[in-house]
C-alpha positions as CSV (number, residue, x, y, z in Angstrom):
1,X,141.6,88.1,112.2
2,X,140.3,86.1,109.6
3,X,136.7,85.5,111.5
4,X,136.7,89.4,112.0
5,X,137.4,90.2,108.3
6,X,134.6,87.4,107.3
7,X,132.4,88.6,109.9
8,X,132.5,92.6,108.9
9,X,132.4,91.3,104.8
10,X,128.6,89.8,106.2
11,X,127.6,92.8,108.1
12,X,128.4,94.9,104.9
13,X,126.5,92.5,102.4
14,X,123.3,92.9,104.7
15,X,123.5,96.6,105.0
16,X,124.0,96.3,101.0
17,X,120.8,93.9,100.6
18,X,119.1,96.4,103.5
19,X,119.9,99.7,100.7
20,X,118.9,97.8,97.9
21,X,115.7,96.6,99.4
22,X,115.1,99.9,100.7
23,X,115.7,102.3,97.4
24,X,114.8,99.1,94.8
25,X,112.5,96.8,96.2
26,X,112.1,94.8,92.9
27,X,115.7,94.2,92.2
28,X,115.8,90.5,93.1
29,X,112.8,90.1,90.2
30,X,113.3,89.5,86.8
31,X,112.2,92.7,84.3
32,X,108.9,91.0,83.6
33,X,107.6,90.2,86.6
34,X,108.4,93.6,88.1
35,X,106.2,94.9,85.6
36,X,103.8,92.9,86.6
37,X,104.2,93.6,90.0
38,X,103.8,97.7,88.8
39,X,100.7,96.3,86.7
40,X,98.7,95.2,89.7
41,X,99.5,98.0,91.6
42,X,98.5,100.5,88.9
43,X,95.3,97.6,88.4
44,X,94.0,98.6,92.4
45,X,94.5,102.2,91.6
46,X,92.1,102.0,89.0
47,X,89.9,99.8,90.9
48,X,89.6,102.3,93.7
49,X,88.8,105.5,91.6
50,X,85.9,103.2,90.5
51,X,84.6,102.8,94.3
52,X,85.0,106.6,94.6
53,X,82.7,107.4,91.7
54,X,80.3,105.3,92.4
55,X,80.2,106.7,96.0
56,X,79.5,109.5,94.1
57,X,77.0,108.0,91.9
58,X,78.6,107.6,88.5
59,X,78.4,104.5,87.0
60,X,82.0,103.8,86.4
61,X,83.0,100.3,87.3
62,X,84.2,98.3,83.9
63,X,85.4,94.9,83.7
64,X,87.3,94.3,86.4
65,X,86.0,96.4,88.7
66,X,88.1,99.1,86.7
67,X,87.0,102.9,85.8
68,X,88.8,102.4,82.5
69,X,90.5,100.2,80.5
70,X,94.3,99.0,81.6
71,X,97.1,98.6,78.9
72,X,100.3,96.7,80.4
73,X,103.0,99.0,82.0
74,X,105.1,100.5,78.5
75,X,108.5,99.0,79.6
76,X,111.7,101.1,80.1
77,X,113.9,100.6,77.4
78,X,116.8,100.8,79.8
79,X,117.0,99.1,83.0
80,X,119.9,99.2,84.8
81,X,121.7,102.9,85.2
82,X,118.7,104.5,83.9
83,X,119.1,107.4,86.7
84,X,120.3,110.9,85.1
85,X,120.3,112.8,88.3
86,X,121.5,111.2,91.4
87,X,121.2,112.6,95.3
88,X,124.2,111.2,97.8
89,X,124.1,112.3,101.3
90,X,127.4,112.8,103.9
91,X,126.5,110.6,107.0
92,X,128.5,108.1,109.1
93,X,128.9,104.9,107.2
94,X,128.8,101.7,108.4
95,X,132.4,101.6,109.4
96,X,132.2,104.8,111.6
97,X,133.4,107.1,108.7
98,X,131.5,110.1,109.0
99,X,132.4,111.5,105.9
100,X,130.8,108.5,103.9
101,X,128.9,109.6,100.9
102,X,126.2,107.9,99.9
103,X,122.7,107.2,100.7
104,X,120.5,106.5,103.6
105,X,119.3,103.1,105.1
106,X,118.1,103.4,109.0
107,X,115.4,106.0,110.6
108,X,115.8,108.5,112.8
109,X,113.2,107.2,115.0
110,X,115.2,104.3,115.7
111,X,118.4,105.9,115.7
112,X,120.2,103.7,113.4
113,X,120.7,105.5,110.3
114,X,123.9,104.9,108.7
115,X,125.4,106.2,105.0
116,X,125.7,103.5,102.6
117,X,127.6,104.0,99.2
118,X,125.2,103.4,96.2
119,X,128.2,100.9,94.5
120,X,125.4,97.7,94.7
121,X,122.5,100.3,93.0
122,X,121.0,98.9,90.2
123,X,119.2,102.1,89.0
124,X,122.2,104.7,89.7
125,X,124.9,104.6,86.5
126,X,128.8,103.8,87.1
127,X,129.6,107.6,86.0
128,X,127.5,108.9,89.3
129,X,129.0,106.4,91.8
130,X,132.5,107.7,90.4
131,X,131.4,111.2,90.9
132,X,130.5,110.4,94.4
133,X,133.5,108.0,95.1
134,X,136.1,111.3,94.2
135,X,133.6,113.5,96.8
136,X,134.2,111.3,99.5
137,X,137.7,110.9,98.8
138,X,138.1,114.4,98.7
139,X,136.2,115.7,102.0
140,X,138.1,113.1,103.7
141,X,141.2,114.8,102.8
142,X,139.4,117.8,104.6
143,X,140.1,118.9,108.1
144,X,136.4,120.0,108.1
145,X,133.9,117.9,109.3
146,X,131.2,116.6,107.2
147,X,127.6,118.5,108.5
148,X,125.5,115.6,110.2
149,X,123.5,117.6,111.9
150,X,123.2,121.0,111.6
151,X,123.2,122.4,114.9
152,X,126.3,120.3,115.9
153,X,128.3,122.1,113.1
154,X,130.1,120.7,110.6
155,X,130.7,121.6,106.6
156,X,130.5,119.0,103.4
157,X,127.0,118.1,102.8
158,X,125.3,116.1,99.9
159,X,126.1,116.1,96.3
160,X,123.9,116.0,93.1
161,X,125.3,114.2,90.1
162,X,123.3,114.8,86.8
163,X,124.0,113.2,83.4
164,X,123.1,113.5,79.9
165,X,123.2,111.2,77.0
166,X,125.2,113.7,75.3
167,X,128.1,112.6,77.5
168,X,128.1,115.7,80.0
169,X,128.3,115.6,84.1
170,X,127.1,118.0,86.6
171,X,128.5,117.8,90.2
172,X,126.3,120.1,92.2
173,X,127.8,120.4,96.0
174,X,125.9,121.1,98.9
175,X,127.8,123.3,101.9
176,X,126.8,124.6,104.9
177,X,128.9,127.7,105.7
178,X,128.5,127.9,109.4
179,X,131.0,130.8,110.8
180,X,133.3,130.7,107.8
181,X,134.3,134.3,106.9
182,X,134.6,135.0,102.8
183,X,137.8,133.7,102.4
184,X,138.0,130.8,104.4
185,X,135.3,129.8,101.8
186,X,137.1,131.4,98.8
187,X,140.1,128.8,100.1
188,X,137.6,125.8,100.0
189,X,135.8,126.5,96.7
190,X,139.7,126.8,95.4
191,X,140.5,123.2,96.8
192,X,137.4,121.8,95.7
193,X,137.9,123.1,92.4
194,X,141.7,122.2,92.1
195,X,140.8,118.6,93.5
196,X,137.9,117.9,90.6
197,X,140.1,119.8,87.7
198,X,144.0,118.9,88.7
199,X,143.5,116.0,91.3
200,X,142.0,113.1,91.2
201,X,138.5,114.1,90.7
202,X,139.5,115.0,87.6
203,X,139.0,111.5,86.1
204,X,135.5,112.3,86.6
205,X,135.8,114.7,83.7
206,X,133.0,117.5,84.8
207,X,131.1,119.5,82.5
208,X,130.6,121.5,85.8
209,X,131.0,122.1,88.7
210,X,128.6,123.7,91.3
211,X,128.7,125.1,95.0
212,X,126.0,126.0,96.4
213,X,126.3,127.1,100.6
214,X,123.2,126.2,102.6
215,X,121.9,126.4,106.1
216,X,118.8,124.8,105.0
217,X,117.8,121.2,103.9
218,X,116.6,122.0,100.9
219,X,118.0,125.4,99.8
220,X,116.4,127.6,96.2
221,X,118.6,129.5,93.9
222,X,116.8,132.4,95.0
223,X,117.2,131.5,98.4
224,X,121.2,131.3,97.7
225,X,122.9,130.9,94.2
226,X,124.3,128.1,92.5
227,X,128.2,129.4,92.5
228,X,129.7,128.2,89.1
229,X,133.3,126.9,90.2
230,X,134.7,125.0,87.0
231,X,133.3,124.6,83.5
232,X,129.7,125.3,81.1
233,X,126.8,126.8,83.0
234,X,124.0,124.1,81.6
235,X,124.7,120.5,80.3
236,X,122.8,119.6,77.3
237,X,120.0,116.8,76.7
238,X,118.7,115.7,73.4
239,X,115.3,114.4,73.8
240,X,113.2,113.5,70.3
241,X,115.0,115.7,68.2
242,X,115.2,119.0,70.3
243,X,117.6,120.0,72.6
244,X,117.2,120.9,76.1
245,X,119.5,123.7,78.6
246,X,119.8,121.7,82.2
247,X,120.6,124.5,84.7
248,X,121.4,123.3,88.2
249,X,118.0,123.0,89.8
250,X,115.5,122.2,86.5
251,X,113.1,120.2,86.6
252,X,113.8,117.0,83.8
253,X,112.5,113.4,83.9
254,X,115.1,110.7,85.6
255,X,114.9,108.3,82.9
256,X,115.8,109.9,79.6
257,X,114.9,107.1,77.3
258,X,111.4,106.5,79.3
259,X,110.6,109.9,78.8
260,X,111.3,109.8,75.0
261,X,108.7,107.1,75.1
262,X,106.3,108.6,77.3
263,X,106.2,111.9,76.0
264,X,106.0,110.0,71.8
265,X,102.7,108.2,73.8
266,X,100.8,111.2,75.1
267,X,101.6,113.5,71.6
268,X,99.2,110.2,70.1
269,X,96.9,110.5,72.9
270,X,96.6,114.1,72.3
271,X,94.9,113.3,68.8
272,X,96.2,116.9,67.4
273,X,94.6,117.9,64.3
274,X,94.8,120.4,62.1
275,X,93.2,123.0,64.2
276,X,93.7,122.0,67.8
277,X,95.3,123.7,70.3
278,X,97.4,122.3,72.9
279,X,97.4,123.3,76.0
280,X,100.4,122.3,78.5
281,X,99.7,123.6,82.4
282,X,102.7,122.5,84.9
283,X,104.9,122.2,81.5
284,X,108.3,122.7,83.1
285,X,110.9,122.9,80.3
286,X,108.3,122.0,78.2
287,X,108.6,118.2,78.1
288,X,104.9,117.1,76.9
289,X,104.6,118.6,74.0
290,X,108.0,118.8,72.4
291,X,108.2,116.2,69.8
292,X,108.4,118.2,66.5
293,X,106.8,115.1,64.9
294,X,103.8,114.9,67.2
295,X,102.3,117.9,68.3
296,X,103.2,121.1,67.2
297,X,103.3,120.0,63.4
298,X,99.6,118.8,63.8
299,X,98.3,121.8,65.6
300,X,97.8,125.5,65.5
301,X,99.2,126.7,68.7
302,X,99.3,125.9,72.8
303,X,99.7,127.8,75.6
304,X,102.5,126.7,77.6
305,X,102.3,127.4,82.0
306,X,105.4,127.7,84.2
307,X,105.8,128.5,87.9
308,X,109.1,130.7,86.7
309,X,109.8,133.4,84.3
310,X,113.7,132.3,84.1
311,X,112.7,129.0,82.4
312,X,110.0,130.0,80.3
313,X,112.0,132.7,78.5
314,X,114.6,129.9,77.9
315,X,111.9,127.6,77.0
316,X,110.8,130.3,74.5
317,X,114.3,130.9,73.0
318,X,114.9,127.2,72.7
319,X,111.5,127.2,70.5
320,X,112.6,130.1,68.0
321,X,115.6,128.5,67.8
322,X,114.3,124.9,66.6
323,X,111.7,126.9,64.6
324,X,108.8,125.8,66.3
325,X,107.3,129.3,66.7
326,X,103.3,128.0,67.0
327,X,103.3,129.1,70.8
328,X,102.3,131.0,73.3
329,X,104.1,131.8,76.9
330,X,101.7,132.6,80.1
331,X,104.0,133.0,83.1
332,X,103.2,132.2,86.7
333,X,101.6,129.9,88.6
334,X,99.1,127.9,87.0
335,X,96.3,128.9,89.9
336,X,96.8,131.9,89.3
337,X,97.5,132.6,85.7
338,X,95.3,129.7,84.3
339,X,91.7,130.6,85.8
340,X,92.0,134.1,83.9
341,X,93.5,132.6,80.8
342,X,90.5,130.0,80.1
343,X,87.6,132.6,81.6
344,X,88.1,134.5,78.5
345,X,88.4,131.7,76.2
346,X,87.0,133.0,73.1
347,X,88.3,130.2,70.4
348,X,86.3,127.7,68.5
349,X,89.2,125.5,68.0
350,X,89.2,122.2,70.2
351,X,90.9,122.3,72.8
352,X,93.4,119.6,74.5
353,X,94.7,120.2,78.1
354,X,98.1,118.0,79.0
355,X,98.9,118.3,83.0
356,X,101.6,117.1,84.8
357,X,101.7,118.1,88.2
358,X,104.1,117.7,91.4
359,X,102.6,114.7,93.8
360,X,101.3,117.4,95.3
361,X,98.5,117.6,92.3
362,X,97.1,120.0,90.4
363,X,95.7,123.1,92.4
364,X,92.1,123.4,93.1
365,X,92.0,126.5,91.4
366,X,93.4,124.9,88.1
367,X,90.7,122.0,88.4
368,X,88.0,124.3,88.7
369,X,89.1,126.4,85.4
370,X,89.6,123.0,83.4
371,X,86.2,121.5,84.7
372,X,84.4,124.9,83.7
373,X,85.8,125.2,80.3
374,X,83.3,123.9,77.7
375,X,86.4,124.0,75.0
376,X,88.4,121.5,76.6
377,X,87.1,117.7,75.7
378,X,90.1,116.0,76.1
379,X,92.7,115.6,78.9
380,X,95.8,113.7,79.8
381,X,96.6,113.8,83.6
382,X,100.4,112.2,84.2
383,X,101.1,111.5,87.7
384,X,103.7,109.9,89.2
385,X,101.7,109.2,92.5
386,X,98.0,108.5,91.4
387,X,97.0,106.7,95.0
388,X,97.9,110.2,96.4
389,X,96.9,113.7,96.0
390,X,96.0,113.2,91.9
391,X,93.0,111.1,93.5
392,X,91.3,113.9,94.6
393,X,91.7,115.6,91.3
394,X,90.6,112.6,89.5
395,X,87.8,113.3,91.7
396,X,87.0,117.2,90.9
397,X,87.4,116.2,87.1
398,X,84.6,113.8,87.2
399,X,81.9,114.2,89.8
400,X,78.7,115.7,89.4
401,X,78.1,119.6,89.2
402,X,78.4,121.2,92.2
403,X,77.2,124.6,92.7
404,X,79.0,124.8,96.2
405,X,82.7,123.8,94.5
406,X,81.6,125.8,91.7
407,X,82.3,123.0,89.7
408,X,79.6,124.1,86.8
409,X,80.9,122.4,83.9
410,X,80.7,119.0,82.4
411,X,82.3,116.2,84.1
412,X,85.0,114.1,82.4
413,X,84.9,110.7,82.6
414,X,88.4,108.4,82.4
415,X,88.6,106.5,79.2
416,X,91.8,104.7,78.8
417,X,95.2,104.5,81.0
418,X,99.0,103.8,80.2
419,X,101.4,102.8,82.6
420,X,104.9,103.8,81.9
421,X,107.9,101.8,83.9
422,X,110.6,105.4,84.5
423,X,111.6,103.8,87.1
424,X,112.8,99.8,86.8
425,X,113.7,98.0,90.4
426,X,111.4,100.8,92.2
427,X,107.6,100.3,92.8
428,X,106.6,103.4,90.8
429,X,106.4,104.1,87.8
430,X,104.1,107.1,85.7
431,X,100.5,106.8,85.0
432,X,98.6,108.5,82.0
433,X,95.3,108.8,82.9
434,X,92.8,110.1,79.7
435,X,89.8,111.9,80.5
436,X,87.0,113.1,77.4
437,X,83.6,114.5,77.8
């Protein structure tokens, strides 16, 4: 018995070290040398965008083969727990539990995915493993099964944990309703609710709680609403002075106190004066430019790009209510609304464009209007994957004129980039790339 115990301790320890290795690859490093690990990394990025421009023949390599200069990676000025949104999946565990919540270590192409809970993670606070610990607790009190795969039925599905420095918790559960009629799934959302406000989940003390039924992987509000089952609607951030609404599925940096940094670092890159204007395209809930100390105090006005309307009226609100009024609201998607906005550009002022796009990158569409407008000189591209599809804009920003892409204006050239470490233990972390003309 005792060789059995010892051996099953050993197999859970690897399949530990196998998560951690996985999600955190740098966890076994010290702090500094996983920044310098990030710093060489970010180093061959740059490198590479210097072999592409010369390919295209711009003269572009600096010391060290570099396009621009490198600061070191702006450390995160929390390290451990930094996470304020967590995913954890239902799967079968390592022990055969199929209700295990946690996350994912295995592939499907070699069939060996198992569920591992996220108790080891360096990067995932104590107040989400909690969360997830009372889930699991509670769907294994369920006679439904947890969903594994969706065409061999099954119910409980992941959960989303989100945090705030203001002490609030958001439990967002995933649910796939199969044949369940209305009230079968009026009794669950009532035993779900009764377990996390009168049971033991109540330890967890949620600001709210969310339901959400899905027959897809990744499931919209649109596509089927967030179903408010206990508690406040939002949960509330402070971030440099302003205060910002967190609705279920809004966008907000993972690392709170990076961001603080990150975003104080770009309103100095911006270099706002008196007259500039700001522009923010892919601003979200507006993270980029809302220091009240940086940006909006040292310029006239921006224009501020969202993909939906719901956000950007709150956005708007949030602004007359912190009496920052300087700003103006286009709606849509920034292809789309963008192109329109800067073909009719009429203003003197100078102009400073602040993106920061999906890894997808920025639209071609949205390049082209940037690259053809005269009145933008200066330009701060954040990306959190610059080896991937931000390349190609880095690209489109700075090669020749080209009649065929009409690509007409100016090309930028890359002056000067900041790493920033949002995401300690983890090989990425967000790259400010500045670009002038």
């Amino acid at each position: 018995r005792n060789q059995e115990s010892s051996s099953s301790g050993h197999c859970l320890a690897v399949v530990f070290s196998r998560l951690a290795n996985a999600v955190t690859p740098l966890w076994r490093l010290p702090y500094q040398e996983q920044l310098q690990v990030k710093y060489e990394s970010q180093r061959k990025i740059l490198q590479t965008l210097a072999s592409r421009l010369e390919e295209l023949g711009i003269d572009a390599q600096k010391p060290g083969g570099l396009c621009c200069p490198l600061q070191p990676v702006v450390p995160s000025p929390i390290i451990n727990g930094y996470r304020n949104k967590s995913t954890f999946s239902v799967n079968r565990g390592p022990d055969g539990n199929p209700k295990t919540v946690g996350l994912y270590v295995g592939t499907a192409r070699e069939r060996n995915i198992v569920c591992v809970k996220a108790n080891h993670m360096e990067n995932i606070p104590s107040k989400h493993k909690q969360v997830a610990q009372c889930y699991e607790e509670f769907i294994c009190r369920s006679p439904l099964d947890s969903c594994i795969l969706f065409h061999e039925g099954g119910h409980w599905r992941e959960l989303v944990v989100r945090t705030t420095s203001c002490g609030h918790t958001m439990a967002i559960i995933t649910f796939h309703p199969q044949e369940l009629d209305q009230e079968s799934l009026a009794t669950q959302k009532a035993l779900l609710k009764e377990f996390f406000t009168c049971g033991p989940g109540a330890a967890c003390a949620l600001t709210s709680l969310y339901f959400q039924e899905s027959t897809m992987t990744r499931c919209s509000h649109e596509q089927s609403p967030f179903q408010l089952l206990h508690g406040a609607p939002h949960i509330f951030e402070e971030l440099l002075g302003l205060k910002f609404r967190i609705s279920p599925d809004a966008f907000f940096q993972v690392n709170t106190a990076g961001a603080e940094v990150l975003y104080q670092a770009v309103g100095e890159l911006c270099q706002a004066t008196g007259d500039t204007v700001l522009l923010d395209i892919c601003c979200g809930t507006g993270g980029e430019q809302r220091d009240p100390n940086q940006l909006p105090s040292h310029s006239k006005g921006w224009v501020m790009l969202y993909l939906t309307l719901g956000e950007t009226q709150f956005t708007w609100l949030l602004f007359c209510f912190t009496g920052i009024s300087n700003c103006e609201f286009h709606s849509g998607k920034a292809e789309a609304v963008l192109p329109q906005l800067l073909a009719s550009w009429d203003d003197a002022r100078p102009l400073v464009a602040v993106v920061n796009p999906s890894r997808a990158g920025l639209h071609y569409r949205v390049v082209r209007a940037i690259r053809n407008c005269r009145s933008i000189r200066r330009l701060l591209y954040i990306s959190c994957k610059p080896e991937g599809e931000a390349m190609r804009n880095f690209l489109e920003l700075c090669c020749p004129p080209d009649p065929r892409k009409k690509l007409a204006g100016e090309p930028f050239a890359p002056v000067l980039a900041i790493p920033f470490d949002m995401f300690p233990h983890t090989m990425h972390c967000e790259l400010v790339l500045l670009f002038t003309r």
